[in-house]
C-alpha positions as CSV (number, residue, x, y, z in Angstrom):
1,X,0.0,0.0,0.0
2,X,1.2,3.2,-0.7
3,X,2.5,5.4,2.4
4,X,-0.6,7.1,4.2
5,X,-2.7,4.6,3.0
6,X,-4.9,2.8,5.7
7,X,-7.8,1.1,4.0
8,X,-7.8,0.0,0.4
9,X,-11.1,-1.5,-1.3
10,X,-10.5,-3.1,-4.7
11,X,-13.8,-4.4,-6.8
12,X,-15.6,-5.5,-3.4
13,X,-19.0,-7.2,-4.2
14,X,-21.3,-8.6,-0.9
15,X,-24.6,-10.0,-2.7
16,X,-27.2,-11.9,-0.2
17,X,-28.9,-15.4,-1.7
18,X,-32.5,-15.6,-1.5
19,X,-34.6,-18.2,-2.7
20,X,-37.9,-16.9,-4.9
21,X,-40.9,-18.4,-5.9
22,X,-42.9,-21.7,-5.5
23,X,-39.7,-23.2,-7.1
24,X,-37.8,-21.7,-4.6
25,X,-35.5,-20.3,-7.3
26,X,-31.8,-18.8,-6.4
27,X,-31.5,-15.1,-7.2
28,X,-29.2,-12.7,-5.2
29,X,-29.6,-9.2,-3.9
30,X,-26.8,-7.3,-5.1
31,X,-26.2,-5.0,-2.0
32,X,-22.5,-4.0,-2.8
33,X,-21.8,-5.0,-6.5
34,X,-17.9,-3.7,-7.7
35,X,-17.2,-1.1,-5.2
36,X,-13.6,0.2,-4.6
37,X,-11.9,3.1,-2.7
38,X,-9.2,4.4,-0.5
39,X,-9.0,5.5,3.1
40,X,-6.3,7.4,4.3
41,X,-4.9,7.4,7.6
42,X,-6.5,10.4,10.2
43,X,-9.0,10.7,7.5
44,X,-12.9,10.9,7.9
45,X,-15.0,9.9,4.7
46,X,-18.7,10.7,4.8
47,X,-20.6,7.5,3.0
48,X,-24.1,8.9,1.6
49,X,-27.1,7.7,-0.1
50,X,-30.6,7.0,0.9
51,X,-32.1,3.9,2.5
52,X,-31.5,1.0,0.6
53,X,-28.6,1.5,-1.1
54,X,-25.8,-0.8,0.2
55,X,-24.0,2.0,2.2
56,X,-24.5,0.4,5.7
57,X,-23.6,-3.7,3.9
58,X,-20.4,-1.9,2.7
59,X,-19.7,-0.8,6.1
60,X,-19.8,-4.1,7.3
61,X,-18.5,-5.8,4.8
62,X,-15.7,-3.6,5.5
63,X,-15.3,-4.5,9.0
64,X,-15.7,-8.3,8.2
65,X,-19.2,-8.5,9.7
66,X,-20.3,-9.7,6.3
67,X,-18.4,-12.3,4.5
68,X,-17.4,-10.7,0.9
69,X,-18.7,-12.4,-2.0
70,X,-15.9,-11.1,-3.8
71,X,-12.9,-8.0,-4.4
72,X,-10.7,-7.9,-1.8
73,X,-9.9,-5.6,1.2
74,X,-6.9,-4.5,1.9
75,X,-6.0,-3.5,6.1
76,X,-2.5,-1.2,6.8
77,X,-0.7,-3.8,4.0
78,X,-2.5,-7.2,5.1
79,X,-5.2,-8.7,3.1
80,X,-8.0,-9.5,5.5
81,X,-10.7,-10.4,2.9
82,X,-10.8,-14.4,3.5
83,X,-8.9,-15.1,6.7
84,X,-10.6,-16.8,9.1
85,X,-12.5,-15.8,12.0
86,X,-10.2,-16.7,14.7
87,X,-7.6,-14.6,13.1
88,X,-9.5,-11.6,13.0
89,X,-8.9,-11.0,16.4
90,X,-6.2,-8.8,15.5
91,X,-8.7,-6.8,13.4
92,X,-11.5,-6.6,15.7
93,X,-8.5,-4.7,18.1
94,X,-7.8,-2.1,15.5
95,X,-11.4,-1.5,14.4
96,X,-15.2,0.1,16.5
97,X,-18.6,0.1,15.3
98,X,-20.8,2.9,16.5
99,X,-24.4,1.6,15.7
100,X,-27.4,4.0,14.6
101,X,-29.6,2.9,17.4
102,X,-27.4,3.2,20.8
103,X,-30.3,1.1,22.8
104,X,-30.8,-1.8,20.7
105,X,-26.5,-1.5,20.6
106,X,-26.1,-2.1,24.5
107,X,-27.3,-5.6,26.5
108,X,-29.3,-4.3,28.7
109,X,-28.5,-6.5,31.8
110,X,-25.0,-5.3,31.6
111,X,-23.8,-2.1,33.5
112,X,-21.9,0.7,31.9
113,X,-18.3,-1.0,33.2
114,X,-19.2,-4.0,32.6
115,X,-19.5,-3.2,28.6
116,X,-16.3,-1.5,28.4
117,X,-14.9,-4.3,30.3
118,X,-16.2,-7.0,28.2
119,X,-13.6,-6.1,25.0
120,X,-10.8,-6.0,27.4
121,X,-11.3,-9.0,28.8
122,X,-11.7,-10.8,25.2
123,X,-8.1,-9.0,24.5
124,X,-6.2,-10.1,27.4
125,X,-5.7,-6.6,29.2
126,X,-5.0,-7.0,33.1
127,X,-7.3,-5.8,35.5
128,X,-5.1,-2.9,36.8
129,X,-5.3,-1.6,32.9
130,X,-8.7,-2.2,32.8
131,X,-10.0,0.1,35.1
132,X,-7.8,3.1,33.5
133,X,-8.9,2.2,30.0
134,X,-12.7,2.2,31.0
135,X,-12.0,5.5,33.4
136,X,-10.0,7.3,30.6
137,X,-13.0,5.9,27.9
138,X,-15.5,7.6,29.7
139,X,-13.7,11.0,30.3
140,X,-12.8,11.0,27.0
141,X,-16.8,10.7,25.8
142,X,-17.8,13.2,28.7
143,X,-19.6,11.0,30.8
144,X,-18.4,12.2,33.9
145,X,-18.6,12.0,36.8
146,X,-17.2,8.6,35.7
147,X,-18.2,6.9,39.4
148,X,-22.1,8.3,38.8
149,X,-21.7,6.4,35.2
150,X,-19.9,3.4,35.8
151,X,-23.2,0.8,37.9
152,X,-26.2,2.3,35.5
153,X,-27.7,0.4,33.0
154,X,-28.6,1.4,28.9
155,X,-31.9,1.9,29.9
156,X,-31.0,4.5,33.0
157,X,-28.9,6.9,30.7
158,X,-30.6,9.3,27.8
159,X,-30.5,8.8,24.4
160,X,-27.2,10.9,23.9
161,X,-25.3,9.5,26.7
162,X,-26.1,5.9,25.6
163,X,-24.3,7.1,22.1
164,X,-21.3,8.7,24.0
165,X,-21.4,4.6,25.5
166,X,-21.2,3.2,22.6
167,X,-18.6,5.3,21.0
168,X,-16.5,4.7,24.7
169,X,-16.8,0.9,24.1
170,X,-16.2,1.9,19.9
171,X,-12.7,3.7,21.1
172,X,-11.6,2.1,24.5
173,X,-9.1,-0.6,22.3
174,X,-7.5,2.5,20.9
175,X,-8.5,1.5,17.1
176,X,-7.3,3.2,13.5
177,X,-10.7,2.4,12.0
178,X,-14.1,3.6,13.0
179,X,-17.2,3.0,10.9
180,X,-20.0,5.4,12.6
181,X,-23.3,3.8,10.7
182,X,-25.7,7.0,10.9
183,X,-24.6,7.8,14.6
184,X,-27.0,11.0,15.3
185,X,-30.2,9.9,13.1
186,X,-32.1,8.4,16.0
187,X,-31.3,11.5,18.7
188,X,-32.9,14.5,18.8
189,X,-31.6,17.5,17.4
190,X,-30.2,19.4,19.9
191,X,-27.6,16.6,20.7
192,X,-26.6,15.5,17.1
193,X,-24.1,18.6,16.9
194,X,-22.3,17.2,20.0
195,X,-22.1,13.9,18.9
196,X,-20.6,15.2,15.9
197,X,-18.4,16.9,17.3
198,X,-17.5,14.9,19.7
199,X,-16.9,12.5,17.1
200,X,-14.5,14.8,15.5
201,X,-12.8,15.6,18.3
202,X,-11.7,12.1,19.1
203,X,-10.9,11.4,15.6
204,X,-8.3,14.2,15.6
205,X,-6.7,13.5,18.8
206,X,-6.2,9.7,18.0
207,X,-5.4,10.0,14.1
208,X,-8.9,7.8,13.4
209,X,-9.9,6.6,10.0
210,X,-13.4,7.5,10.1
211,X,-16.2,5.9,7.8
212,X,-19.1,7.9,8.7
213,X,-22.4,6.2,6.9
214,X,-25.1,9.0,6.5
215,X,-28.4,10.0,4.3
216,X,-27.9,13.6,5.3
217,X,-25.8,15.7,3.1
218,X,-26.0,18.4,5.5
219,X,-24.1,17.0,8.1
220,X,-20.8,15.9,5.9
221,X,-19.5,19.5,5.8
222,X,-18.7,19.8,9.3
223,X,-17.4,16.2,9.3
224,X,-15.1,14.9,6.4
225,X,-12.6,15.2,4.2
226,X,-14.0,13.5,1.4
227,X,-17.7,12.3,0.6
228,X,-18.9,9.0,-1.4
229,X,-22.1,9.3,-2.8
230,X,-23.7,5.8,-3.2
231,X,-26.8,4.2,-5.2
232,X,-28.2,1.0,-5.7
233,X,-25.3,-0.3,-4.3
234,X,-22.4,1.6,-6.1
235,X,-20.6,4.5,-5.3
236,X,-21.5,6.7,-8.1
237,X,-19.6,10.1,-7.0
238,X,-15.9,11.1,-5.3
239,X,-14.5,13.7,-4.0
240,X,-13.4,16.3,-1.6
241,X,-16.2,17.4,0.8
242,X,-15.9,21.4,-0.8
243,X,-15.3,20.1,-4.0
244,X,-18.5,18.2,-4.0
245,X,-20.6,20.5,-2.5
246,X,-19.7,23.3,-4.6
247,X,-19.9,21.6,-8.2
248,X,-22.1,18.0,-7.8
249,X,-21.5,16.5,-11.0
250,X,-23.9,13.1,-11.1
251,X,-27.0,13.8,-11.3
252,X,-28.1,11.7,-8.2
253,X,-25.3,13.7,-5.8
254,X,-27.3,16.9,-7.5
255,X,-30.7,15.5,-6.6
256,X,-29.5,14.9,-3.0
257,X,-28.2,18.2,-2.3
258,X,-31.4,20.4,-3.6
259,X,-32.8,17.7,-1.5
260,X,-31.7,20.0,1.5
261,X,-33.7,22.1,3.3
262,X,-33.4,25.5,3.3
263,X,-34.2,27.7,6.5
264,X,-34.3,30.7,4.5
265,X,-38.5,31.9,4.0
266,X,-37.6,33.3,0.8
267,X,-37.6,30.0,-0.6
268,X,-40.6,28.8,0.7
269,X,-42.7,28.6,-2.3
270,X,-40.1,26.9,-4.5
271,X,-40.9,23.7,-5.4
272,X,-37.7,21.2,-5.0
273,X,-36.9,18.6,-8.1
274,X,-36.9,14.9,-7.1
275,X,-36.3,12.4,-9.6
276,X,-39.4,10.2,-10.5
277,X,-39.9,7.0,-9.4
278,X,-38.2,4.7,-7.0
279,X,-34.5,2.8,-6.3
280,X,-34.1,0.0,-8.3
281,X,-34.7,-3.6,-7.1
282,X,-31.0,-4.9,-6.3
283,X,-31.9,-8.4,-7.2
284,X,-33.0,-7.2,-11.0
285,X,-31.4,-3.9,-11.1
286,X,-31.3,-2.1,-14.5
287,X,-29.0,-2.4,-17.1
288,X,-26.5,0.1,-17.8
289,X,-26.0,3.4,-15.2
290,X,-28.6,2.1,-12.3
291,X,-29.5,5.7,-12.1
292,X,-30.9,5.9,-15.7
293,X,-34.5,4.8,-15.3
294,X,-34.7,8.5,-13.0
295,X,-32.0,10.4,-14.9
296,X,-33.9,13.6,-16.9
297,X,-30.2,13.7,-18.7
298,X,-29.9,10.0,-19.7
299,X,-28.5,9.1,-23.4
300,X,-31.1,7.0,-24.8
301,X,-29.0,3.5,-26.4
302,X,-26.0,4.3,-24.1
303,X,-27.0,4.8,-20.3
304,X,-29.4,2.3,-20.7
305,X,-27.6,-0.5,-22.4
306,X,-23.6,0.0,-20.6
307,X,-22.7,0.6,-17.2
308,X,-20.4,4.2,-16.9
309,X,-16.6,3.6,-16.4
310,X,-15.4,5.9,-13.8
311,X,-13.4,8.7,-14.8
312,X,-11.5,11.3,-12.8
313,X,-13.2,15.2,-14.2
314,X,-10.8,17.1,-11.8
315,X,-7.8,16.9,-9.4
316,X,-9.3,13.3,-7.0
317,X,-13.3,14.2,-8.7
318,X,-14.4,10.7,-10.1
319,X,-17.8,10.3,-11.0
320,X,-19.7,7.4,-13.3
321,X,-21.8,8.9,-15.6
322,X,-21.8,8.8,-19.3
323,X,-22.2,12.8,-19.3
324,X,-18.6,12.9,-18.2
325,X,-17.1,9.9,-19.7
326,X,-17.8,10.7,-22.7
327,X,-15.7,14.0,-22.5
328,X,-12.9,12.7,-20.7
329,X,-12.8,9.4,-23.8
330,X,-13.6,12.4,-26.5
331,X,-10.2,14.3,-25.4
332,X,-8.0,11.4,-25.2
């Protein structure tokens, strides 16, 4: 891997079997299908795209929740796509999981140091070590006083602080990878800004890789370097978080940011654009772009009959869409 380079994703596919009809048929839903990328190290990557389309299978696919159908994953130089699951202890160590919903994240017949404790134990830390790690976990999330916080259960803490848990219990192994699947879309708003930033906070002082899985568009500014838009289960759109925002160049990443809401009253009576329709089934998606049944720009013969290479418009700007392609292949 080249120098900086923490995560690499090469052509990674993770399709579910299902059996259909009275013959009990095999078809597959395609939930990740040819999906590559790079993480650096330190960096946070903002992973968006609406419900449904692979973003949160990719995630753990990623952290080898999911076995890959195929591709490959490539972890700080080691290939970790097939190895067994007794070796991945070793990976479980240097990688967290902060779940959407904290509650349904936490046994509840466990107290707060009893959780932290669990992953310790399962890595053969002492006792003595232990207790710092879970006291120094919980400082570092702001549940403090850590005595008040350490003999309550899930269900005796709020919705935030039960977040701030699970990020603790994500952290307390001192990790280089943290996937945050939607972390602030089941709190309210007043505490999603300091779970964010929280969030950030940690990820600077500890040089984190961050995947951070999210439908809102809104949020990613404040949070990433870089955001991958995704859709029916391929990552259609790269690039720098300002880049993006200021010049969306798929049609889909377009559609997501006029998607926004604006606070201004001015723009009350404007009527935003949504593509028509709905996401494609993954077991049967369409042929060519995946987006083309809802694109108002699709080439009639091309977008519908080839799948878009991916092609790099500006400095680290890839996108796979036949508007572009067909540029970038015109001028070579």
């Amino acid at each position: 891997m080249k120098n900086g380079e923490l995560l690499k994703v090469i052509n990674l596919c993770k399709w579910f079997e299902i059996r259909r009809g009275f013959l009990r048929r095999t078809a597959y839903v395609k939930a990740v299908d040819n999906v590559s990328f790079v993480l650096r190290k330190g960096e946070a990557i903002s992973l968006v795209g609406e419900s449904g389309c692979g973003k949160t299978t990719l995630g753990k696919t990623v952290l080898r929740l999911y076995e890959p159908t195929s591709g490959r994953i490539i972890f700080d130089g080691k290939d970790i796509t097939h190895i067994k699951h007794g070796d991945l202890k070793f990976y479980r160590r240097e990688t967290g999981l902060v779940q959407q919903d904290p509650y349904g994240a936490l046994p509840p017949f466990m107290s707060v140091k009893s959780i932290l404790e669990e992953p310790l134990k399962i890595h053969g830390i002492s006792k003595d070590d232990r207790e710092k790690m879970i006291y120094n976990a919980l400082e570092e999330v702001k549940l403090t006083p850590v005595e008040d916080f350490l003999g309550k259960f899930p269900h005796m803490l709020s919705g935030g602080q039960q977040q701030r848990l699970v990020i603790a219990r994500a952290i307390i192994l001192r990790p280089k990878l943290i996937v945050a699947d939607e972390p602030v879309s089941m709190l309210d708003a007043s505490v999603r800004v300091e779970i964010l930033t929280l969030l950030r906070e940690i990820q600077a002082r500890h040089n984190l890789s961050v995947i951070y899985i999210t439908h809102d568009l809104s949020t990613t500014r404040y949070f990433s370097e870089r955001i991958f838009i995704m859709y029916a289960g391929k990552i259609v759109e790269k690039a720098y978080t300002k880049d993006l925002l200021r010049e969306p160049l798929h049609p889909y990443t377009q559609v997501l940011l006029n998607a926004i809401p604006d606070p201004d009253p001015k723009n009350r009576f404007i009527i935003r654009e949504i593509p028509p329709g709905e996401p494609p089934n993954l077991v049967n998606p369409p042929p060519g772009c995946r987006f083309h049944p809802r694109c108002k720009h699709r080439i009639k013969g091309l977008c519908d009959v080839e799948e878009p290479p991916e092609v790099e418009v500006e400095r680290e700007h890839y996108v796979k869409c036949w508007l572009y392609a067909q540029k970038v292949k015109g001028s070579l």
